[in-house]
Structure formats: C-alpha cells, structure tokens
PDB file of N, CA, C and O in Angstrom, chain B, residues numbered from 101:
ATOM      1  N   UNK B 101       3.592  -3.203  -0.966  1.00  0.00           N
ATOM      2  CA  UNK B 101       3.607  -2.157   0.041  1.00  0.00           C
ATOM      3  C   UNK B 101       2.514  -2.423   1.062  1.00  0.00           C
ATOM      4  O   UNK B 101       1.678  -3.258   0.717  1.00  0.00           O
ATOM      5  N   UNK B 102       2.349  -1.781   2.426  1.00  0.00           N
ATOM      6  CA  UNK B 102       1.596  -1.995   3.382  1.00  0.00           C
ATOM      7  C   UNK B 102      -0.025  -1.412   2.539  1.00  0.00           C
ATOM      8  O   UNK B 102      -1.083  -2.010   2.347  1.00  0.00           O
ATOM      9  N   UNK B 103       0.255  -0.533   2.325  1.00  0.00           N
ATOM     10  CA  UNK B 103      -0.919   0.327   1.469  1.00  0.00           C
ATOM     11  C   UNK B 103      -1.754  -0.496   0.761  1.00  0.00           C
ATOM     12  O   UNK B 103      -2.967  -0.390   0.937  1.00  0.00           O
ATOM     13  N   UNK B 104      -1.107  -1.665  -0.366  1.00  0.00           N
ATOM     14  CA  UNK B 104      -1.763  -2.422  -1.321  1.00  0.00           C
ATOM     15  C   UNK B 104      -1.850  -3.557  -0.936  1.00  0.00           C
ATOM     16  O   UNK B 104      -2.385  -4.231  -1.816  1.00  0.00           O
ATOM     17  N   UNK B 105      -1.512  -4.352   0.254  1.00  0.00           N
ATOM     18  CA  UNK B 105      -1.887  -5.641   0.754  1.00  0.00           C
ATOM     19  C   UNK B 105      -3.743  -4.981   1.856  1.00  0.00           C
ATOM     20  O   UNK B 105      -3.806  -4.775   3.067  1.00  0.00           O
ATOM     21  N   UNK B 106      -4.585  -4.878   1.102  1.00  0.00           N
ATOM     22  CA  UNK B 106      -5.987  -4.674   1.270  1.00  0.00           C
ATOM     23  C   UNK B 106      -6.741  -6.023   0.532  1.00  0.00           C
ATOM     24  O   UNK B 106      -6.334  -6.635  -0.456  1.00  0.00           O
ATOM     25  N   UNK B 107      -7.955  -6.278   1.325  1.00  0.00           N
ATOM     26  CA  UNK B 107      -8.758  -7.082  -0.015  1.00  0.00           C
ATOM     27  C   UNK B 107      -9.917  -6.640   0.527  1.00  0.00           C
ATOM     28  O   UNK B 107      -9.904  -5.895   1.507  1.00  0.00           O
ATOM     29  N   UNK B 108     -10.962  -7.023  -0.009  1.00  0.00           N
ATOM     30  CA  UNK B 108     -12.519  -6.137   0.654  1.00  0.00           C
ATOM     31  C   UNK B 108     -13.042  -7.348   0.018  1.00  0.00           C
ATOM     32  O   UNK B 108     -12.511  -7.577  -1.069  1.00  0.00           O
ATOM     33  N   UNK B 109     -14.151  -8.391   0.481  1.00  0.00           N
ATOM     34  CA  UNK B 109     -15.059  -8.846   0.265  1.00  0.00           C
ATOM     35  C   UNK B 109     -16.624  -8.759  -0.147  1.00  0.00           C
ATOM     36  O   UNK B 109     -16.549  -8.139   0.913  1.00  0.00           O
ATOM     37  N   UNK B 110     -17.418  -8.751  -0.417  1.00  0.00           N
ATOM     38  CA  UNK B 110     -18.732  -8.787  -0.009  1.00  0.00           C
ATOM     39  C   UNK B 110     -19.547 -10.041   0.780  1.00  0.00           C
ATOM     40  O   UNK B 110     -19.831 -11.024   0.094  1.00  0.00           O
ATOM     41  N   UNK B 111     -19.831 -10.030   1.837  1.00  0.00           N
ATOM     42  CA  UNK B 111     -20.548 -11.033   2.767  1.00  0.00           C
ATOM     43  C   UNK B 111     -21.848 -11.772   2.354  1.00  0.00           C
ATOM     44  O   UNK B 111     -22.484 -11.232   1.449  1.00  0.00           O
ATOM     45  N   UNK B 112     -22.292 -12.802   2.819  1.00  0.00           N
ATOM     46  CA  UNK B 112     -23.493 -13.051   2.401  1.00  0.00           C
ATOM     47  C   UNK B 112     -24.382 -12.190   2.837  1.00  0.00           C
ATOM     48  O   UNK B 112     -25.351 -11.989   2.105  1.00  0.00           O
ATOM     49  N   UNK B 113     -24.305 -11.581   3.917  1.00  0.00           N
ATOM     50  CA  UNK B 113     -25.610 -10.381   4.324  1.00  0.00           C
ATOM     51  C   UNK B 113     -25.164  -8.934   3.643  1.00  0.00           C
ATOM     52  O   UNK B 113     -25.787  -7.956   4.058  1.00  0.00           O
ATOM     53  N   UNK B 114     -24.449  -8.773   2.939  1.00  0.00           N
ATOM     54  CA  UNK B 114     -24.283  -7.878   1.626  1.00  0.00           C
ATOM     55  C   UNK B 114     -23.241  -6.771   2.368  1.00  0.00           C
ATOM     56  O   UNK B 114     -23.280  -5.593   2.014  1.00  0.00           O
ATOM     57  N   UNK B 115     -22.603  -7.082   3.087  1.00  0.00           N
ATOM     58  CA  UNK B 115     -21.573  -6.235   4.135  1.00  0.00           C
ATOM     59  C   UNK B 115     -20.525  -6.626   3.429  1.00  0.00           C
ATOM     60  O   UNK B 115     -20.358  -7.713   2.877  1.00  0.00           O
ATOM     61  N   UNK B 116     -19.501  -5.282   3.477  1.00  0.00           N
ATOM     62  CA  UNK B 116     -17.857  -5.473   3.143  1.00  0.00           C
ATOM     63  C   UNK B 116     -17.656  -5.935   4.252  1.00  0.00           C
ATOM     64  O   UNK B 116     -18.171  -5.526   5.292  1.00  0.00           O
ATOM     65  N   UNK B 117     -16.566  -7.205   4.091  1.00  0.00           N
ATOM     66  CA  UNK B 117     -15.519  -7.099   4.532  1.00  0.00           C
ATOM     67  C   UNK B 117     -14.372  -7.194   4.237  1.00  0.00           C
ATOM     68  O   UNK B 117     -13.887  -8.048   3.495  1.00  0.00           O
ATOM     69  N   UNK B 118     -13.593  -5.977   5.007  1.00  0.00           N
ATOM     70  CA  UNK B 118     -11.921  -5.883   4.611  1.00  0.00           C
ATOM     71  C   UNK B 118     -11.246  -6.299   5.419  1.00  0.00           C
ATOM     72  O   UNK B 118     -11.381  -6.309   6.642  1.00  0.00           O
ATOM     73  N   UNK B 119     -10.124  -6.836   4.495  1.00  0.00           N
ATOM     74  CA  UNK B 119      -8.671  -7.863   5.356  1.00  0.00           C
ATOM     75  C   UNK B 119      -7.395  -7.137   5.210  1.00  0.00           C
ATOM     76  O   UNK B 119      -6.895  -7.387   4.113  1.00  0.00           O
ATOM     77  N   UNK B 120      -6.651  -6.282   5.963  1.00  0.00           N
ATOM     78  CA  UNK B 120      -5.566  -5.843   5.855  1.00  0.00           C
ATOM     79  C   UNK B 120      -4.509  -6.107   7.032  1.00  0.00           C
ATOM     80  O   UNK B 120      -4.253  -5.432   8.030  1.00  0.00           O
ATOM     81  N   UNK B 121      -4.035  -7.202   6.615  1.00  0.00           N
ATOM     82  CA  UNK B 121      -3.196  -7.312   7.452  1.00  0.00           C
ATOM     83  C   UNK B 121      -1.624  -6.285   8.179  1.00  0.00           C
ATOM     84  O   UNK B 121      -0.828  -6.618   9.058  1.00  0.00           O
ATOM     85  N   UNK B 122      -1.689  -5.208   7.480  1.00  0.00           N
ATOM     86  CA  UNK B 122      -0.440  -3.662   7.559  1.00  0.00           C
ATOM     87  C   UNK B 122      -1.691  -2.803   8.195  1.00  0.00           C
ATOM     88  O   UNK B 122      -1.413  -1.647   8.513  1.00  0.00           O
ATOM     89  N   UNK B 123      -2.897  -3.202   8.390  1.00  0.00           N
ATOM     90  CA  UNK B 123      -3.661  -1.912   8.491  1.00  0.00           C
ATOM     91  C   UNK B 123      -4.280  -0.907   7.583  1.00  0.00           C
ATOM     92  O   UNK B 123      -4.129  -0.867   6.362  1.00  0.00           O
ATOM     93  N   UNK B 124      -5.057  -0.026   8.381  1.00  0.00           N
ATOM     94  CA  UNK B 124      -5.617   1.006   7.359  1.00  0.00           C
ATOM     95  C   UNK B 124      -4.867   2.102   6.888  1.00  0.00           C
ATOM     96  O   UNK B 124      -4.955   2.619   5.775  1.00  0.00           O
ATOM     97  N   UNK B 125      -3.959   2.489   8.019  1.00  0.00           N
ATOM     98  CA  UNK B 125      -3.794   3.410   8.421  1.00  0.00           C
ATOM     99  C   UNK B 125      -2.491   4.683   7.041  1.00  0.00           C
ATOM    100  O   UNK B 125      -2.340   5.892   6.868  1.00  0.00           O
ATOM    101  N   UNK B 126      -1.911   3.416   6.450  1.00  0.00           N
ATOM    102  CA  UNK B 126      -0.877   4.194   5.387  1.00  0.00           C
ATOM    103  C   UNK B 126      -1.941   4.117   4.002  1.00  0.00           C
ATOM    104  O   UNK B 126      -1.776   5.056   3.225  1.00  0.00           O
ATOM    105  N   UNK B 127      -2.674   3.425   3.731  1.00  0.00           N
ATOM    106  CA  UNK B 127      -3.666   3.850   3.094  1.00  0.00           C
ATOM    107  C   UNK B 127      -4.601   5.382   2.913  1.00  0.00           C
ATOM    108  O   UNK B 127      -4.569   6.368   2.176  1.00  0.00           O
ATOM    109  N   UNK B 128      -5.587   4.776   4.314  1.00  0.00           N
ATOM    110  CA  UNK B 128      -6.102   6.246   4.578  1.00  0.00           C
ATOM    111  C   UNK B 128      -5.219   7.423   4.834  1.00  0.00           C
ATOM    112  O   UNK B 128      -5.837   8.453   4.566  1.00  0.00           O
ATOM    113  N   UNK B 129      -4.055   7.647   5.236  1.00  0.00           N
ATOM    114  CA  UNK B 129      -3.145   8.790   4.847  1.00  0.00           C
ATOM    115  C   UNK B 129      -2.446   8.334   3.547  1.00  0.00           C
ATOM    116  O   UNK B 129      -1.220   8.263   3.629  1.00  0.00           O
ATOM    117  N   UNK B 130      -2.736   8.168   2.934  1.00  0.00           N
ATOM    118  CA  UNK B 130      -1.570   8.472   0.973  1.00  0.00           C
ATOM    119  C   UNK B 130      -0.115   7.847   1.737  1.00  0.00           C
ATOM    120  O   UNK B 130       0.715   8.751   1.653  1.00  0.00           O
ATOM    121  N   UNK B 131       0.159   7.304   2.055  1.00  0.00           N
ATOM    122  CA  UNK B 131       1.678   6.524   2.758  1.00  0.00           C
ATOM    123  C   UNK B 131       2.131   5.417   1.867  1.00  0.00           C
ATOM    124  O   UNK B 131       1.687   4.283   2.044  1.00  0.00           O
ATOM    125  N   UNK B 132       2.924   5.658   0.991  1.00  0.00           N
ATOM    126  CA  UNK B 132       3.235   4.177   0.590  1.00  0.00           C
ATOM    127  C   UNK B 132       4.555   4.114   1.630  1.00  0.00           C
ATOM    128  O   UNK B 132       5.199   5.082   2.036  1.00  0.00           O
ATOM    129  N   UNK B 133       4.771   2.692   1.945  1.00  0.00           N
ATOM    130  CA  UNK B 133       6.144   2.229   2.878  1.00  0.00           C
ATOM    131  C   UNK B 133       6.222   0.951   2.344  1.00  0.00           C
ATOM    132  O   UNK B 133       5.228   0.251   2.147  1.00  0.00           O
ATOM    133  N   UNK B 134       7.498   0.580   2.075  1.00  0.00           N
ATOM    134  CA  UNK B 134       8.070  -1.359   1.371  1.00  0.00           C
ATOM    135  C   UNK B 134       7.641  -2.156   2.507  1.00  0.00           C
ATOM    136  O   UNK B 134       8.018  -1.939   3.659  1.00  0.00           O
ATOM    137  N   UNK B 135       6.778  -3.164   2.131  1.00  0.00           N
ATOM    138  CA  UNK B 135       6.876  -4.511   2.355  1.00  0.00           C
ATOM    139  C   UNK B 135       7.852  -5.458   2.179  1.00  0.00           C
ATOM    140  O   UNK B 135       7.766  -6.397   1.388  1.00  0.00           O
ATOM    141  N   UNK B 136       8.961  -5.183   3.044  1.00  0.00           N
ATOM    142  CA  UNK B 136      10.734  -5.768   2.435  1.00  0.00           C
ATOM    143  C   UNK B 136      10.399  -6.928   2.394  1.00  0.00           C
ATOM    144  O   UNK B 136      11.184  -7.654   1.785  1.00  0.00           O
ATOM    145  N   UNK B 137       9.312  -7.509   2.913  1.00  0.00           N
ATOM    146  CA  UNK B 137       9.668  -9.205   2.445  1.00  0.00           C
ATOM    147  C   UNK B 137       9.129  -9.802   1.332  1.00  0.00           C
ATOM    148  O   UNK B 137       9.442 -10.963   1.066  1.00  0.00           O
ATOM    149  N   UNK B 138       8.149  -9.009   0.445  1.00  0.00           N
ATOM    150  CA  UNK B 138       7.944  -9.548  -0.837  1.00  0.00           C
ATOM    151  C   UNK B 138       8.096  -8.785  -2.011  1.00  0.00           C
ATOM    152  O   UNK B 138       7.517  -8.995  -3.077  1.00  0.00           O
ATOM    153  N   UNK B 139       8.843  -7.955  -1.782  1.00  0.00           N
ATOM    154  CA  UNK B 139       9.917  -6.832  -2.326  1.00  0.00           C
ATOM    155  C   UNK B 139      11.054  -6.894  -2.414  1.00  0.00           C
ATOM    156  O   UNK B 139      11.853  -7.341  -1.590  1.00  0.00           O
ATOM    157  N   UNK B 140      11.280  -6.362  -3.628  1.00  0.00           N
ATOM    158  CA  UNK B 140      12.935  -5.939  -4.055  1.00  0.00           C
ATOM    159  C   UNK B 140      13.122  -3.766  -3.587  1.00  0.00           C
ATOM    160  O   UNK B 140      12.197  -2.957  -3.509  1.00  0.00           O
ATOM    161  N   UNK B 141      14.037  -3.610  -3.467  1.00  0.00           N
ATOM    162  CA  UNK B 141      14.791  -2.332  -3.495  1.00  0.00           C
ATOM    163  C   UNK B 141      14.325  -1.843  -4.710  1.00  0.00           C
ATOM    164  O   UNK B 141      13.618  -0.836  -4.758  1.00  0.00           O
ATOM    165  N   UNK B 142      14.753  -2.641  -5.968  1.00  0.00           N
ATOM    166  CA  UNK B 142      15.104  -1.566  -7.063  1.00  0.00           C
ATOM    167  C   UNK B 142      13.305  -1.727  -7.598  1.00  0.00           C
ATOM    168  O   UNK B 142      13.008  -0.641  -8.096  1.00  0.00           O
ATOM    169  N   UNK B 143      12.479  -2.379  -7.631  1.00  0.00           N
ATOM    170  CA  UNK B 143      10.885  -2.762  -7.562  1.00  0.00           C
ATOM    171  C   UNK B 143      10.198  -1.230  -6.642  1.00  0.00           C
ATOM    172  O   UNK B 143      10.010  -0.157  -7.216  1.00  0.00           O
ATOM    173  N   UNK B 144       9.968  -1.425  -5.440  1.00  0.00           N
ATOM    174  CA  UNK B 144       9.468  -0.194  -4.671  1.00  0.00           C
ATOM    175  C   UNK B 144       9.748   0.706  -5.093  1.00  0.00           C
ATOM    176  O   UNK B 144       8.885   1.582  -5.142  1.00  0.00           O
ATOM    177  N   UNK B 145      11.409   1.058  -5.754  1.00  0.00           N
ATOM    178  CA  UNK B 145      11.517   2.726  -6.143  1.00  0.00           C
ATOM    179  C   UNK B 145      10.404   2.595  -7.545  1.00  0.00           C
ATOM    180  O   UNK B 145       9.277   3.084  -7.624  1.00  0.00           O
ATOM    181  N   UNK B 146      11.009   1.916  -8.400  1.00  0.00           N
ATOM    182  CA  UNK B 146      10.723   1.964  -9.612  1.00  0.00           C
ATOM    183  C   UNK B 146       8.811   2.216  -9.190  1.00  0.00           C
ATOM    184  O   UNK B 146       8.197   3.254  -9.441  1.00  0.00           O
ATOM    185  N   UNK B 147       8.310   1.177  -8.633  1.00  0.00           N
ATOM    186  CA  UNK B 147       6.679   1.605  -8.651  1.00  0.00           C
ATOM    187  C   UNK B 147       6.526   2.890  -7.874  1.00  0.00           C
ATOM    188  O   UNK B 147       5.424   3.436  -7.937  1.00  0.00           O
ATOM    189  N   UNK B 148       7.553   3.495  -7.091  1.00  0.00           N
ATOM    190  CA  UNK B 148       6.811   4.950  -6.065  1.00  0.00           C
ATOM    191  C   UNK B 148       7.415   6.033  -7.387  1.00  0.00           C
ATOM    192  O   UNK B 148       7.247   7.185  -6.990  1.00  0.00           O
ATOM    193  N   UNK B 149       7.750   6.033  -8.134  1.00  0.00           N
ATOM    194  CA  UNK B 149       8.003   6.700  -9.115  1.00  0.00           C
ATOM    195  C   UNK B 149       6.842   7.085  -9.876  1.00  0.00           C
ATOM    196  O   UNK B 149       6.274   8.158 -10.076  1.00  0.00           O
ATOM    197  N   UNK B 150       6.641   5.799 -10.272  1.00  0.00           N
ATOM    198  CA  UNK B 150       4.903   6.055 -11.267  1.00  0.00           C
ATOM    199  C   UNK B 150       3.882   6.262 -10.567  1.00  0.00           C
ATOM    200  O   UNK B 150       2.967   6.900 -11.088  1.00  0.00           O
ATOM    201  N   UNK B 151       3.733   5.756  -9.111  1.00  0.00           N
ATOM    202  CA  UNK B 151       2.753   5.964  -8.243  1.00  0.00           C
ATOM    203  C   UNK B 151       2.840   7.931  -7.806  1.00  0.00           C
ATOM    204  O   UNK B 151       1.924   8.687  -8.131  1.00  0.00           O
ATOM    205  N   UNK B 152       3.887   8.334  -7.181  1.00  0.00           N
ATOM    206  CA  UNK B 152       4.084   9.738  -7.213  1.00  0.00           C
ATOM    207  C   UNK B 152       3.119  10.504  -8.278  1.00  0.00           C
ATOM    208  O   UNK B 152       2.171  11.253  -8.044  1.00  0.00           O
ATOM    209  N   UNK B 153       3.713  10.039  -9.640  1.00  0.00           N
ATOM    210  CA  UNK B 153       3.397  10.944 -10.898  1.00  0.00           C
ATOM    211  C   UNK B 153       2.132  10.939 -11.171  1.00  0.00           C
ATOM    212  O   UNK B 153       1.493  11.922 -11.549  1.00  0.00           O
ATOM    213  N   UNK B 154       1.575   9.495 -10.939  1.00  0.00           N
ATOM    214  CA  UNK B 154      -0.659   9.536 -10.872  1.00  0.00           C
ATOM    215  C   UNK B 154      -0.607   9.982  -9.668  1.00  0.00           C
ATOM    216  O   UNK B 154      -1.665  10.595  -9.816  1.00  0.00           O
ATOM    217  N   UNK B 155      -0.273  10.266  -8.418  1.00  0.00           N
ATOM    218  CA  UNK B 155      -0.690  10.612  -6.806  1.00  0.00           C
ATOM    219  C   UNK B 155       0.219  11.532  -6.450  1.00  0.00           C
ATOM    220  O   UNK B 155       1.220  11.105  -5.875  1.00  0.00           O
ATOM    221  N   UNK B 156       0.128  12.698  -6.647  1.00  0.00           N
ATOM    222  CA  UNK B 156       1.458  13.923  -6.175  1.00  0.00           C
ATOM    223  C   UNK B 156       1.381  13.851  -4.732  1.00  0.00           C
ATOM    224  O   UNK B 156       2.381  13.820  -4.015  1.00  0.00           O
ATOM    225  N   UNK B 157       0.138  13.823  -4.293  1.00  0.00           N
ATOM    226  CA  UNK B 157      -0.015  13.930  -2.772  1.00  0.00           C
ATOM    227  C   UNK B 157       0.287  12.506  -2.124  1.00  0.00           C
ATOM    228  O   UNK B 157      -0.032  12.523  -0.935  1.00  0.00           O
ATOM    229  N   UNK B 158       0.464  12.085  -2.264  1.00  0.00           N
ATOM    230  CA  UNK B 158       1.758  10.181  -1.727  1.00  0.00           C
ATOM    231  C   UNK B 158       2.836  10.732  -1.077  1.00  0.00           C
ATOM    232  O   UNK B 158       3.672  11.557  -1.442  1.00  0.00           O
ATOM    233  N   UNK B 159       2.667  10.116  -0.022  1.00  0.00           N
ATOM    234  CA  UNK B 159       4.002  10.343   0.654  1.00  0.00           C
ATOM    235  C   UNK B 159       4.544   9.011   0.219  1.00  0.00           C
ATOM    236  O   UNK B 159       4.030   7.921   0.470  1.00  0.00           O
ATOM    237  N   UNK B 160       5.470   9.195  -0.356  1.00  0.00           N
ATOM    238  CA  UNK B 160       6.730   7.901   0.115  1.00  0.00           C
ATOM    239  C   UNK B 160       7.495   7.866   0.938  1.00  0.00           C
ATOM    240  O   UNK B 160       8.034   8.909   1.310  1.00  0.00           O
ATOM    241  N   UNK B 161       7.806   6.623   1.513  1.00  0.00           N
ATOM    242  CA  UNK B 161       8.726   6.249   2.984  1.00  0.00           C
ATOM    243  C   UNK B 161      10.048   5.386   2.504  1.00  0.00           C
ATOM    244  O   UNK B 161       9.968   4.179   2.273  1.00  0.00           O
ATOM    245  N   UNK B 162      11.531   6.295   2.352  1.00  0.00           N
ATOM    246  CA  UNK B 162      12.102   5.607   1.411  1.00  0.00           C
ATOM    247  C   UNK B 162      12.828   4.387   2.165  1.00  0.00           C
ATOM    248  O   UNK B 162      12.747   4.364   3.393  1.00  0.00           O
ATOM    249  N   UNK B 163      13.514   3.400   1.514  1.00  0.00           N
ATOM    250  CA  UNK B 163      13.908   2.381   1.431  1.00  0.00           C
ATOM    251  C   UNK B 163      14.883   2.262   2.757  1.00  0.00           C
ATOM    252  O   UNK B 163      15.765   3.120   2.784  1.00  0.00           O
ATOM    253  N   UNK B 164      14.868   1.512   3.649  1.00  0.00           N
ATOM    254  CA  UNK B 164      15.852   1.705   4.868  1.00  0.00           C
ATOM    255  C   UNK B 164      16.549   0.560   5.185  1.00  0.00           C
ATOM    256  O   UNK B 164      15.837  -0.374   4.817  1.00  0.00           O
ATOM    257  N   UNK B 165      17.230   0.277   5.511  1.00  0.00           N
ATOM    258  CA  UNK B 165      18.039  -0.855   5.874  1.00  0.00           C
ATOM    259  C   UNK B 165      18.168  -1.815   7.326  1.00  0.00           C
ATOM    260  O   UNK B 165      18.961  -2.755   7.377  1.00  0.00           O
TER     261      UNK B 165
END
C-alpha cells in the first residue's frame, strides 16, 4: 500500500531520514489505498481486513479498476 512503502533512516549527523516514495500524506491521515503494482486484489482486501480490526479509525480506499 502507499501507506507502508515508508523507510526512515538514521544519518551520520544523527538526523532521520525518510524515503517515501507515495508520500506522507495517506499515512499521516490513517488512508490505506493498493499499490496495484506489487499487489494482488484478493492480498489488499484480505490485509485491510486485519488492518481495520487493529485500526478502526483506517480509512480504506477500495479496490478500483
């Protein structure tokens, strides 16, 4: 999902840095949305299912064509 392609580093001068190539932005709002290209259909539901049930407040963005 855009949400979980994040990585955060630590720098040699002791600074994060983060790499998100989708952005911050469905993160910092609770947004999960499919990454259709390293995703399956029946994968995204199945994880926004369990993700929902630990995160009530998740929006999911369902599956579109």
């Amino acid at each position: 999902t855009t949400a979980s392609a994040v990585g955060v580093t630590l720098s040699e001068g002791s600074e994060l840095e983060i790499y998100a190539p989708h952005g911050l932005t469905d993160l910092l709002g609770l947004v999960v949305r499919a990454n259709k290209i390293t995703i399956t259909r029946h994968v995204y539901e199945e994880k926004c299912r369990r993700w929902k049930k630990a995160w009530p407040r998740v929006t999911v963005i369902q599956w579109e064509y």
